[in-house]
N, C-alpha and C positions, 0 to 999 in steps of 0.2 A: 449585574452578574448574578448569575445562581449556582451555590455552591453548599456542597450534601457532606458534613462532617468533616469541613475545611477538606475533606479530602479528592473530591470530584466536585467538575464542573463542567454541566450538562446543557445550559445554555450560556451565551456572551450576550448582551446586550450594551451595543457603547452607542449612547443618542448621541453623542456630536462627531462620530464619523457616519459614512454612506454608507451604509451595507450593500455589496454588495451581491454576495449571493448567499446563501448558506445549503452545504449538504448535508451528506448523512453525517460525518463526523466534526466537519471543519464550518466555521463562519467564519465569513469573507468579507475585510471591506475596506472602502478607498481611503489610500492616503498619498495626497496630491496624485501625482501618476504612475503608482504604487500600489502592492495591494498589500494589507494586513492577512496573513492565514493565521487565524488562533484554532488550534487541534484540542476540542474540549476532549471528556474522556466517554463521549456516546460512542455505542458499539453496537452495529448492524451485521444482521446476519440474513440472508435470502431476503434482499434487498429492503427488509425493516428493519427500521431502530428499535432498537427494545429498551424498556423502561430504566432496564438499568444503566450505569457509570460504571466504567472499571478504572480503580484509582490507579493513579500514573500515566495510564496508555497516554493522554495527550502528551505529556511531555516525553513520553519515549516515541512516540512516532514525529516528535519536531527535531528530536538532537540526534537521533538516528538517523533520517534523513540527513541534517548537517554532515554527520559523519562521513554519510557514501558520498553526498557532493563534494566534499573536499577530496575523497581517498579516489573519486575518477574524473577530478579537476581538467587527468591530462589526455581525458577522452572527449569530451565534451564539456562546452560553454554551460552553464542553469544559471537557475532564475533568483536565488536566495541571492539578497542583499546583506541579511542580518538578520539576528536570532536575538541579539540585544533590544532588549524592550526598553531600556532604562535608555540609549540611545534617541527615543525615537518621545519626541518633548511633545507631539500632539495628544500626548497619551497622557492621564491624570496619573499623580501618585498614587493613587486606591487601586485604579484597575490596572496599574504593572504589577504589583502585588498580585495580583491571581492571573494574570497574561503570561506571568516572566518564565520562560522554558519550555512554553509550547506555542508560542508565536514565532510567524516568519516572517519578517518584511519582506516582499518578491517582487521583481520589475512584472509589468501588465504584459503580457503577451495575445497574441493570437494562437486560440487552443489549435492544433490538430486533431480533429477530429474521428482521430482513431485510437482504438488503446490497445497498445504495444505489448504481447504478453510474449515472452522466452521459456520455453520448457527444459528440462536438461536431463529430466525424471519421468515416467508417465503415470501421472497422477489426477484427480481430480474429474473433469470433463472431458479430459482428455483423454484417459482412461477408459473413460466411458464409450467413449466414438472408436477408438480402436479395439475394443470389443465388439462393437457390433461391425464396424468397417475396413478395419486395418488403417486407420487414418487419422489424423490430426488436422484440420480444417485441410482439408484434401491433400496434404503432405502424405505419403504412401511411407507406412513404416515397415520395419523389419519382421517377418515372423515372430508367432512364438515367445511374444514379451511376456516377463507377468508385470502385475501392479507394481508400482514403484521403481521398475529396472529403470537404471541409467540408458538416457539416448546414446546413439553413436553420436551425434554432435547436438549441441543446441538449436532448438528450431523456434522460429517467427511465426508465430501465433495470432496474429490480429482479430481484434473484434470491437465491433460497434460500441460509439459510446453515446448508451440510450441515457434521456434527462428522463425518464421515468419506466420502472418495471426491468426487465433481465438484458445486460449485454446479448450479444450473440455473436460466436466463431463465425469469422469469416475467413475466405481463401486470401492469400496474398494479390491476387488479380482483382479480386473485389476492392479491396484497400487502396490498390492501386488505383482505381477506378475513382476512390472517395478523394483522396489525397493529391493525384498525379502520381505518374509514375518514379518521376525523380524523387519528390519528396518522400514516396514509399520504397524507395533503394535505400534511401539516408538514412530515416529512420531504424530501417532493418537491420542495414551496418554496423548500426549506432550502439541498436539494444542488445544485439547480439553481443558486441564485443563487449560493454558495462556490465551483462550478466557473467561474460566469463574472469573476469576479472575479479567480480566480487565473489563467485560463488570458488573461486581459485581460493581469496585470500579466507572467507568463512570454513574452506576445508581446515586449512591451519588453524582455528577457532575452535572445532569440534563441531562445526555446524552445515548443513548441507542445505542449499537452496537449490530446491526442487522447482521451482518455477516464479517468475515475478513479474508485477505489468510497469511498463514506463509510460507516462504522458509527456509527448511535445510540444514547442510553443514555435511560434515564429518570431523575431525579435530581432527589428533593424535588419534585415535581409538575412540573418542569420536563425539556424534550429538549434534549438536549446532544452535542457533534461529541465522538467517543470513538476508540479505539485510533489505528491511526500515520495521518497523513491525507496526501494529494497528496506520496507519495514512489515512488521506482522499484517499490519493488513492488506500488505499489498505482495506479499510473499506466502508463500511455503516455507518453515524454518523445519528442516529434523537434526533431529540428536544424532551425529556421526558415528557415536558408541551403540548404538542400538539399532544401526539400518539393518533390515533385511528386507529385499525383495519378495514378489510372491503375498503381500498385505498393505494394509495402509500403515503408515509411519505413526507415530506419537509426534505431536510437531507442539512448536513456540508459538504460534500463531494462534487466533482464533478459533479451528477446527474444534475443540474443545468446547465452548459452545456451538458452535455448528450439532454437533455429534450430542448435547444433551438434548438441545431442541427438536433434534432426530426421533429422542428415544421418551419425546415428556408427551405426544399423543396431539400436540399440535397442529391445528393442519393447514398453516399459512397464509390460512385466507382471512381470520379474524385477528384480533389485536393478540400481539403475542406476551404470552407469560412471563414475568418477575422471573429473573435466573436466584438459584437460591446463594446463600451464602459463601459457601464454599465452593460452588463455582467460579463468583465473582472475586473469591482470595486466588485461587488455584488461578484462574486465567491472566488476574495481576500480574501473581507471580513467572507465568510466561514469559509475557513480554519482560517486565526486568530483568529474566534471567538470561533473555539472548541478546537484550542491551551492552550488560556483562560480558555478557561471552564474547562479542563482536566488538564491542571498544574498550574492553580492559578499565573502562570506567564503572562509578555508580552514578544514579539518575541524580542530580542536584536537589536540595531541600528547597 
């Protein structure tokens, strides 16, 4: 294990389980017919990791997730076994000591290979294409939006899940096409209704989810909500007290680095720059703060 002022940890290394895969944030690896996700606290932005750690994200993107699979238990099956590391006896005492709270035990599935994005807001890429087209992966939207106006309804969003370099929007009939059609109705049903539920009870929170991606699995003839679900990194979080349409929002999420890297002169093609300081406080402090807000809890020690 490698770990930066007891406070981040930026690599896992466990030699007597299998690894097996590792991305940009999470290393993955087998136990029995199982998988282990330990969620370090590496944090990618325009599809690199950047040097730094930001302390907590792993453990607030493992029990944040915990959270929404329990709170849409009654919308769908997932894949979380347990979050308990002390549970799980193939693991040494040294390394649940730095595992415990940002690991998942999760049944193996067969991924879906689409990813499932829900909009509610238009924001982001989205944004982007209905300025130039009126449209959201060929969804025809309304006149006359600005930046961050609320949809008339939530819309399915899919897009390619690339193993290297940039997603990419796709129409629903494309997805269709990767998936089958039935499994791309399920899906759709699926994400839709988990985003309105959540982004229902984060209104009550002070917190507005403007958009968030879900990943599918197949499991024993059944589809099931899989990897980390409705967390900063895989959401849009705004401050409910401070929305106005017509701009981009202040958000909980990574944007925040997004938006420095924007403005430090870098141009994405070479290795990217050290965040300074007070970035990496300030962005901490993000995510803990919509941890808070969303489960009325604090991140455990």
């Amino acid at each position: 294990m490698t770990a930066i002022n007891d406070t981040v940890l930026l690599e896992t290394d466990i030699p007597y389980l299998k690894r097996h895969s590792k991305g940009k944030v999470r290393d993955i690896f087998e136990i029995d017919d199982n998988l282990l996700i330990v969620a370090t606290d590496r944090i990618s932005a325009f599809d690199v990791v950047l040097p730094n750690g930001i302390p907590h994200k792993g453990k607030v993107l493992t029990l944040m997730s915990k959270f929404w699979f329990k709170l849409t238990g009654d919308l769908t099956e997932n894949h979380l076994i347990t979050t308990s590391i002390d549970g799980i006896d193939k693991i040494t005492k040294e390394d649940r000591n730095l595992l415990r709270g940002r690991s998942m035990l999760v049944k193996k599935v067969d991924v879906v290979p689409v990813e499932c994005i829900v909009r509610g807001y238009l924001a982001g890429s989205g944004w982007k294409e209905y300025k130039e087209q009126g449209t959201i992966c060929k969804i025809r939207l309304p006149d006359n939006l600005k930046e961050s106006d609320k949809l008339p309804e939530p819309i399915f969003t899919p897009s390619t899940k690339a193993t290297s370099g940039h997603d990419e929007n796709i129409s629903f009939e494309e997805a269709a096409k990767i998936t089958g059609r039935k499994l791309a109705e399920e899906i759709r049903q699926k994400s839709i209704a988990i985003y309105k539920k959540a982004s229902e009870y984060a209104l009550t929170k002070g917190i507005i989810i403007s958009d968030t991606k879900f990943e599918w699995g197949r499991y024993e003839d059944k589809t099931i909500l899989i990897d980390e679900v409705l967390t900063p990194d895989s959401s849009r979080f705004w401050p409910l007290e401070s929305y106005s349409p017509g701009k981009s929002q202040p958000s909980f999420d990574k944007q925040f680095v997004r938006d420095y890297l924007e403005n430090s002169g870098w141009d994405k093609q070479s290795s990217p720059p050290s965040l300074p300081e007070d970035v990496i406080r300030t962005t901490s402090e993000k995510y803990l703060e919509a941890y808070v807000k969303l489960t009325g809890e604090e991140i455990p020690e």
